[in-house]
C-alpha positions as CSV (number, residue, x, y, z in Angstrom):
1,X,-115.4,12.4,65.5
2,X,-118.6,12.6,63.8
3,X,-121.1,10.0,64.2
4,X,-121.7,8.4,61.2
5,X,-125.4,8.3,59.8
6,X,-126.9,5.8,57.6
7,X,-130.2,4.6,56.1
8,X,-131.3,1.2,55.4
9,X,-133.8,0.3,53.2
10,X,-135.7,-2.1,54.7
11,X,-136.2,-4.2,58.5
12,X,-136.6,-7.4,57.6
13,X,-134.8,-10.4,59.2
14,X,-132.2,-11.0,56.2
15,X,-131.1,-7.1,56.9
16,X,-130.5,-7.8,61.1
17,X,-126.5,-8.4,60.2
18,X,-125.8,-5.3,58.0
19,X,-128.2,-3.2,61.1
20,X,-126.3,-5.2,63.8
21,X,-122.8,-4.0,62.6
22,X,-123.4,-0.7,61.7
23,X,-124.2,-0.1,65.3
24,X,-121.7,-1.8,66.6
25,X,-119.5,0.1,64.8
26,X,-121.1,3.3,66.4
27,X,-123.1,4.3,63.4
28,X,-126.9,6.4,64.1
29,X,-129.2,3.6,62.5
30,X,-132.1,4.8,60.5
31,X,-134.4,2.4,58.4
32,X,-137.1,2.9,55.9
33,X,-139.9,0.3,54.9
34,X,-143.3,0.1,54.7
35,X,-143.6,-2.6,57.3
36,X,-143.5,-1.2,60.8
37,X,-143.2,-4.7,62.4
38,X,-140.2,-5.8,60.4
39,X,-137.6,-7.0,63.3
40,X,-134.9,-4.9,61.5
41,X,-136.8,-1.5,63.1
42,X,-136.5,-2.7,66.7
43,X,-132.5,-2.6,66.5
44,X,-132.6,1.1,64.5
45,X,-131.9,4.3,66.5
46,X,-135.5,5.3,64.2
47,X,-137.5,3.8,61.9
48,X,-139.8,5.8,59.1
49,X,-142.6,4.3,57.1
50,X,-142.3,4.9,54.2
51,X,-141.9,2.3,50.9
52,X,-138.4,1.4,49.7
53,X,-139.1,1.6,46.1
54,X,-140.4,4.9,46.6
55,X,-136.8,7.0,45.6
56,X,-138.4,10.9,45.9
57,X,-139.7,10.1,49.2
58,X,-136.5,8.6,50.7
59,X,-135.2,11.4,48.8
60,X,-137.1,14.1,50.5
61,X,-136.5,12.4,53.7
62,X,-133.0,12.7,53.3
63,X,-133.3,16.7,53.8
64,X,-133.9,16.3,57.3
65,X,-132.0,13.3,58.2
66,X,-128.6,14.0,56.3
67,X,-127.2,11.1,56.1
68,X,-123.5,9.9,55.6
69,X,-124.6,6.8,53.5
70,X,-128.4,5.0,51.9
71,X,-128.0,1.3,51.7
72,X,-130.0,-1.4,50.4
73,X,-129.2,-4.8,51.6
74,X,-130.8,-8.4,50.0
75,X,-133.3,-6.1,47.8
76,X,-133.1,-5.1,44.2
77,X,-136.0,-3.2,44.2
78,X,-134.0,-1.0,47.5
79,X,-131.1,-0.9,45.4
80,X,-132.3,1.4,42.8
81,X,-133.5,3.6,45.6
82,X,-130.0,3.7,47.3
83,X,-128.5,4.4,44.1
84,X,-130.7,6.8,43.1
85,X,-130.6,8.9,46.4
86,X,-127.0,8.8,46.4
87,X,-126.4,9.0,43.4
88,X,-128.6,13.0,43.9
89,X,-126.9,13.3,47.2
90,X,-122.8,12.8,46.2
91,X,-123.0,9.8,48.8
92,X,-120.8,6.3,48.1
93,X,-122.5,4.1,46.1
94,X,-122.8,2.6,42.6
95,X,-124.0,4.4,39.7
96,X,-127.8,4.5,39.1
97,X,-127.6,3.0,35.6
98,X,-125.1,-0.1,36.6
99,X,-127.8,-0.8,39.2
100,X,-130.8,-0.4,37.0
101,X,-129.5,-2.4,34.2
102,X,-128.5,-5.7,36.3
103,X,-131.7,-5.0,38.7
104,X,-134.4,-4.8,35.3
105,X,-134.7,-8.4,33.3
106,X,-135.0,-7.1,30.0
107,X,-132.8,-4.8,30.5
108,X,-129.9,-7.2,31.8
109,X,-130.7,-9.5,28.5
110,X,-130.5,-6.9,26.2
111,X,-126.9,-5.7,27.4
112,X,-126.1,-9.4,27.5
113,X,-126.4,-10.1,23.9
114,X,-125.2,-6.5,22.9
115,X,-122.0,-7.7,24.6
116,X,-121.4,-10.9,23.0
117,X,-122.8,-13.3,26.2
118,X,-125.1,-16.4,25.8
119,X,-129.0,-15.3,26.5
120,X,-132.5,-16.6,25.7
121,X,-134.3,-15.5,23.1
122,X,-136.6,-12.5,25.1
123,X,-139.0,-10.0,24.7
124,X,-140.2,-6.9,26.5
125,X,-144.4,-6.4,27.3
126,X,-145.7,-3.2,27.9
127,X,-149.1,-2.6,29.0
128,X,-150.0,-1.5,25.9
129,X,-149.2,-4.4,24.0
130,X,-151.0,-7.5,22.1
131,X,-148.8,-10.0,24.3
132,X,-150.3,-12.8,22.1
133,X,-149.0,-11.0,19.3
134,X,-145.5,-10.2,20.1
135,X,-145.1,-14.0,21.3
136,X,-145.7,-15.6,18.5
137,X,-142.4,-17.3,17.3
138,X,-141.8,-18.3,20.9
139,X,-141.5,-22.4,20.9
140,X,-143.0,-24.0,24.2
141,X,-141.9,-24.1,26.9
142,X,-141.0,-20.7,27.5
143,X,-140.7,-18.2,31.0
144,X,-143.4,-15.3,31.9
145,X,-142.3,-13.1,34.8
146,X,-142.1,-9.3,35.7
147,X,-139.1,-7.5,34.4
148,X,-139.0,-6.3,37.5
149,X,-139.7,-8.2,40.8
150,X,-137.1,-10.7,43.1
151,X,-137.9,-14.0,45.4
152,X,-138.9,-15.8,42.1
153,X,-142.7,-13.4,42.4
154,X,-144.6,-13.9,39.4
155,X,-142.5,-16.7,37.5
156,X,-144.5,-19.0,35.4
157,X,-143.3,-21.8,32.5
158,X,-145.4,-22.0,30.2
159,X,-146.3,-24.9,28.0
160,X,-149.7,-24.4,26.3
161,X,-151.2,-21.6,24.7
162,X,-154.4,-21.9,27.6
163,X,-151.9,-20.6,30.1
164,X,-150.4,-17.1,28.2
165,X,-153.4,-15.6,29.5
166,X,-153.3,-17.0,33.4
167,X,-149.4,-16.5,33.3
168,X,-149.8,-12.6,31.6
169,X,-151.5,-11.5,34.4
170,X,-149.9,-13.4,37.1
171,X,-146.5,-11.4,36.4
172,X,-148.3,-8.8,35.9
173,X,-149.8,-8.5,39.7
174,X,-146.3,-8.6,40.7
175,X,-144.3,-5.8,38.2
176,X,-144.2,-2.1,40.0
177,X,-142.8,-0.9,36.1
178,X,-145.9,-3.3,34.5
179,X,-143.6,-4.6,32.2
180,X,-143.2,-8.1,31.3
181,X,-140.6,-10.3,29.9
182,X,-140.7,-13.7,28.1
183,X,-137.9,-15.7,27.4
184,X,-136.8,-18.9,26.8
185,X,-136.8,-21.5,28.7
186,X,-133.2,-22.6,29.7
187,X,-133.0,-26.0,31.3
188,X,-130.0,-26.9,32.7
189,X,-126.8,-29.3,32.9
190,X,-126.9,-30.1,36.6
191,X,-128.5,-27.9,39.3
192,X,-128.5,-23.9,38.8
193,X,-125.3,-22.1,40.3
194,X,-126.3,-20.0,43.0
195,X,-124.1,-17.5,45.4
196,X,-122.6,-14.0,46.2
197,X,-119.7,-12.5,44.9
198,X,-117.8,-9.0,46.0
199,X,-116.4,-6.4,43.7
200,X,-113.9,-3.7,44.7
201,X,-113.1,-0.7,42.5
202,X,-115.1,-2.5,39.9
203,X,-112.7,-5.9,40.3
204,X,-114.4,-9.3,41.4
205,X,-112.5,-10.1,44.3
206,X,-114.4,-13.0,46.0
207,X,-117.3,-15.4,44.8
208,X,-118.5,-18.6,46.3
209,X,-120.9,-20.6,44.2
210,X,-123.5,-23.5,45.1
211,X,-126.1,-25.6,43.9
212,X,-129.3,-24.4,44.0
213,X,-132.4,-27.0,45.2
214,X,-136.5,-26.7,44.3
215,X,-139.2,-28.5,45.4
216,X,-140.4,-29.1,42.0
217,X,-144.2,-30.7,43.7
218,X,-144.9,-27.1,45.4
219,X,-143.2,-24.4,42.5
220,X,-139.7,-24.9,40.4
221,X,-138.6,-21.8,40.4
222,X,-138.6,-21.1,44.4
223,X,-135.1,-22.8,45.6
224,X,-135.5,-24.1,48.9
225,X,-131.5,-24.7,49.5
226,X,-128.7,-23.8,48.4
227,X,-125.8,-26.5,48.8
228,X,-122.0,-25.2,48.5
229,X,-119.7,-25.9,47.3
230,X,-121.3,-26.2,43.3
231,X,-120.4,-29.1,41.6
232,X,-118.9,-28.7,38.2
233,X,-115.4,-29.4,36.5
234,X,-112.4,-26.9,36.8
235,X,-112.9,-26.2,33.1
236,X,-116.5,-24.3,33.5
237,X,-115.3,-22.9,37.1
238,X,-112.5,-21.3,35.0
239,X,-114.7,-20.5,32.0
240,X,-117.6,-18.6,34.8
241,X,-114.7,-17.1,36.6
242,X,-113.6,-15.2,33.2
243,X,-116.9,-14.1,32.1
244,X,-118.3,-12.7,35.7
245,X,-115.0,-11.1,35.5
246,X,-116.0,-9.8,32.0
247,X,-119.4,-9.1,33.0
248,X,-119.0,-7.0,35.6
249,X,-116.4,-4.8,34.0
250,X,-118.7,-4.0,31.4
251,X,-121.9,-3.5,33.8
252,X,-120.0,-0.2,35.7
253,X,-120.7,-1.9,38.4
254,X,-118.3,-0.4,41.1
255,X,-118.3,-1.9,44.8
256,X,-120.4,-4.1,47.1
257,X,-121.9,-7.5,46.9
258,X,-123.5,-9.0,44.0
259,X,-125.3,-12.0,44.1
260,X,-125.0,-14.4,41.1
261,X,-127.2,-17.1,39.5
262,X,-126.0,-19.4,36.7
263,X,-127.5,-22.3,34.1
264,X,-124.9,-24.3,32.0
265,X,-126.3,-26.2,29.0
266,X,-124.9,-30.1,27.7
267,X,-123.2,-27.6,25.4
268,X,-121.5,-26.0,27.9
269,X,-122.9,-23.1,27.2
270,X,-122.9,-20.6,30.2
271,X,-126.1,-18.6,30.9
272,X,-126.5,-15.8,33.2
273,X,-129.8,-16.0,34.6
274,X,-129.4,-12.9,36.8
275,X,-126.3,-11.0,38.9
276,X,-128.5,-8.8,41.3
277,X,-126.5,-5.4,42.8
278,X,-127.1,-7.0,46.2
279,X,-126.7,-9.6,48.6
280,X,-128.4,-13.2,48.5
281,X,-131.2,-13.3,50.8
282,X,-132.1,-16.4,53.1
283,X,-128.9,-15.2,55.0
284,X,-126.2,-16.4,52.4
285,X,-123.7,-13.7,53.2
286,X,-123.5,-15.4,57.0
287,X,-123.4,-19.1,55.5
288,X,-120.8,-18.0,53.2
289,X,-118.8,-16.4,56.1
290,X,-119.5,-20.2,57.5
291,X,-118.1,-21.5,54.5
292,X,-114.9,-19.7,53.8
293,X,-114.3,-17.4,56.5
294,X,-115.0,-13.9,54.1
295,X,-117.6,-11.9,56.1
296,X,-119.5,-9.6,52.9
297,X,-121.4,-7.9,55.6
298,X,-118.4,-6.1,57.5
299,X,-116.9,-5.6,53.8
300,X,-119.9,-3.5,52.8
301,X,-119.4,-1.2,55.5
302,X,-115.9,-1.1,54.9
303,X,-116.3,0.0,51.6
304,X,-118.7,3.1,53.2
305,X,-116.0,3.4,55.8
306,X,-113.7,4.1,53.2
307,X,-111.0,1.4,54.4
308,X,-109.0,-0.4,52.4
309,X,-110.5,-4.3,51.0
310,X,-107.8,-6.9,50.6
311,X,-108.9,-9.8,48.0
312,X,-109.2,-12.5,50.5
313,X,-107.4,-16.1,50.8
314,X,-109.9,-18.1,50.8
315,X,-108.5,-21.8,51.1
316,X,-111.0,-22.2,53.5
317,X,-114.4,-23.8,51.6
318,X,-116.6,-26.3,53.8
319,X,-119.7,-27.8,53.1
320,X,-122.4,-25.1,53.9
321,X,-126.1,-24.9,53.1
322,X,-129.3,-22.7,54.0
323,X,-132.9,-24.6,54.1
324,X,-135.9,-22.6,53.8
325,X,-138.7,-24.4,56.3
326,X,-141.5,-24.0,54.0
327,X,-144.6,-26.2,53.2
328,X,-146.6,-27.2,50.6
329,X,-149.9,-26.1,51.7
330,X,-151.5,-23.0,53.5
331,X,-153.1,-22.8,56.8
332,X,-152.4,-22.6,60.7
333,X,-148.2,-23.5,62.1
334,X,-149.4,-26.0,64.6
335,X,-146.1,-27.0,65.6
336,X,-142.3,-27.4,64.3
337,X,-140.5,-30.1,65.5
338,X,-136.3,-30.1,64.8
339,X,-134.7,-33.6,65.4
340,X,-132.1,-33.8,67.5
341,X,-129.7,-35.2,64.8
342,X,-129.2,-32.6,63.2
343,X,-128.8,-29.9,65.9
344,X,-125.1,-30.3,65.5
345,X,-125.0,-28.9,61.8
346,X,-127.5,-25.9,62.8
347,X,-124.9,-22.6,62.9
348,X,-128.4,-20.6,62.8
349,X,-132.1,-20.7,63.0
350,X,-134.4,-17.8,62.0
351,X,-138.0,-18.5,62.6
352,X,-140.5,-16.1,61.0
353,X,-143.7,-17.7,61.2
354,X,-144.6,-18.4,64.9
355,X,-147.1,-21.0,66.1
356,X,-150.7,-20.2,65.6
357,X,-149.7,-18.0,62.5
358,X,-150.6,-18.5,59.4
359,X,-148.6,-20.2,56.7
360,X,-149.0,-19.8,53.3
361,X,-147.9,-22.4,50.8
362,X,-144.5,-22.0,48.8
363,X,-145.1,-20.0,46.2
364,X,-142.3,-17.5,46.6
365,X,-139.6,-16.8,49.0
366,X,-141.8,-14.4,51.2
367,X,-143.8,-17.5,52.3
368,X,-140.6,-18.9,54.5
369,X,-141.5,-20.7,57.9
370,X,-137.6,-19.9,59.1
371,X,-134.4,-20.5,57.7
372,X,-131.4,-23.1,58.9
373,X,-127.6,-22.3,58.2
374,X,-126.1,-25.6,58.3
375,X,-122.4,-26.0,57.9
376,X,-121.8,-30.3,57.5
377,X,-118.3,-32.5,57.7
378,X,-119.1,-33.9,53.9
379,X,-120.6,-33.0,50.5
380,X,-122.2,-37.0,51.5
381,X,-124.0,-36.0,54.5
382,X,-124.9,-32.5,53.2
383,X,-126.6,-34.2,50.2
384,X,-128.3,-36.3,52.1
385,X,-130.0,-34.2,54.9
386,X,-130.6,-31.5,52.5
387,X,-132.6,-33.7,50.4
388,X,-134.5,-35.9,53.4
389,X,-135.0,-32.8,55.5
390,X,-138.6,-34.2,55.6
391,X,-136.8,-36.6,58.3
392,X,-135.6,-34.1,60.7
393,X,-138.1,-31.0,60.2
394,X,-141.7,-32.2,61.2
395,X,-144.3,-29.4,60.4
396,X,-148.1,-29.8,61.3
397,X,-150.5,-27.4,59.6
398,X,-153.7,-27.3,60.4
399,X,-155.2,-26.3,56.9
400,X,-157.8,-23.5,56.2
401,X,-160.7,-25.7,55.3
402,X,-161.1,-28.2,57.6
């Protein structure tokens, strides 16, 4: 039998599962990034430098390579690459326009409201464009950010006309398109909804959904947890069940894992704040397979594998969690102390930032220390570790000017 072939865009530490499996399932691993020191590379049969966003490159690496399947994995800027290359190449995959519409912001509220679901208020900044202008009409507070960037990059809220300016160009320093979207801001009933789902032949056949945790003195819109299962009534969970369902049918989105954040207003109103063509990063796929038992990793390769999915039976849903070690301020990792107490919840422990290294404060998700996977014996105890993690992480930074 032929050995299969695949390219993964990207090496980073979220992507070691997906890499880990595909060789264990015999597969030649090839991955493609712009970061040569990204411990993905190390576990690839070869690694190419080039960027992931760049889709003739991969493209025109493909000639020589010839691979069986391109994958992104816990990236929506690699999943418009993977779609596009395979999309030119006949490979499995999801259309290109299914992935660019849920992976663009303004593009993903447009169809929103063209399809009847609740969105802010938005508009679309091009370069071109008097942004002052074409925000007028906007009531404060209201959201700047990059139509197209992940990890919560270049997110501000805005409340003053002094910051349009400072907030403009901030989103702007992290948009590859440079185009920017401002919306409305939509505060929320509860904590946002946070987790991954996976379609099948374009039907939702799993989802798992949490509460979502920010540290609200460092930046709001960074979450620092995720805590499952959510906490709302069976009326909304019915109500979000049927328009994902809904959603996703009308997207053309076909197969693979899709990772789903949620606001709910007093009203009840249900707002989709994004449902990225991917997987969660920070690892949710594994603490999801902690959770319920449903591994999304193995099921992705499945899919390439052409085997048969079965919708799972997931009576199985404990109390799971990732925490993002992060701090507040940048400088030198002096030491990271874990307390003993809570070594018993730990399933994982990912440490990125090694003593001696710099740490940078958290101002997006690419400024993690190291991530926990935590599975607890009560929604009680979860709650309360989660929130007092100050208690059993100790973190000394030395900081840059002293």
């Amino acid at each position: 039998m032929k050995q299969k072939r695949v390219i993964f865009l990207g090496g980073s530490y979220a992507q070691i599962p997906i890499i880990e499996d595909a060789r264990e399932r015999g597969w030649y691993v090839i991955t493609c990034d712009y970061l040569p020191d990204n411990p993905g590379h190390k576990l690839a049969n070869e690694y190419h430098n080039i960027s992931t966003t760049d889709r003739e490159g991969i493209l025109a690496l493909t000639k020589d390579l010839a691979p069986d399947f391109v994958i992104a994995y816990a990236s929506d800027p690699a999943a418009l690459t993977a779609a596009y290359v395979s999309e030119q190449l006949g490979l499995p995959g999801n259309p290109y326009e299914s992935i660019l519409l849920l992976s663009e912001k303004d593009l993903f509220r447009k169809f929103l409201r063209k399809n009847g679901f609740n969105s802010p208020q938005a508009v679309t900044i091009n370069l071109d464009d008097d942004y002052i202008e074409k925000i007028k009409g906007f009531n404060y507070p209201f959201i700047i950010k990059p139509t197209d960037s992940s990890g919560s990059k270049g997110v501000t809220k805005v409340e003053s006309l002094s910051q349009i300016n400072i907030a403009y160009q901030y989103a702007l320093s992290f948009s590859r398109n440079k185009r920017i979207i401002v919306e409305e801001f939509i505060d929320t009933n509860g904590e946002q909804l946070h987790g991954d789902g996976f379609v099948y032949n374009g039907e939702l056949i799993f989802y798992y959904l949490g509460n979502h945790h920010y540290n609200t003195n460092i930046n709001p819109f960074v979450p620092y947890s995720t805590t499952w299962p959510c906490k709302i009534s069976e009326k909304i969970s019915l109500k979000i069940d049927a328009e994902i369902k809904k959603l996703i049918s009308l997207s053309g989105f076909k197969n693979g894992a899709i990772n789903i954040e949620i606001r709910i207003l007093n009203s009840n109103k249900i707002f989709f704040m994004e449902i990225g063509p991917r997987s969660g990063g920070n690892f949710v796929p594994q603490v999801i397979k902690y959770a319920t038992n449903f591994d999304m990793v193995k099921a992705t390769l499945d899919f390439y594998e052409g085997r048969t999915i079965l919708r799972p039976n997931c009576h199985l849903k404990n109390n799971a969690a990732y925490y993002v070690i992060h701090s507040g301020i940048s400088g030198i990792l002096k030491n990271l102390i874990i307390k003993d107490s809570i070594k018993k919840n730990i399933k994982e422990f990912h440490q990125y930032i090694r003593i001696g290294e710099k740490v940078n404060s958290f101002q997006g998700a690419n400024a993690a220390i190291g991530i926990l996977l935590l599975i607890f014996d009560s929604t009680q105890e979860m709650d309360y570790i989660i929130e007092n993690m100050n208690k059993y992480i100790i973190l000394q930074i030395e900081e840059k000017n002293t």
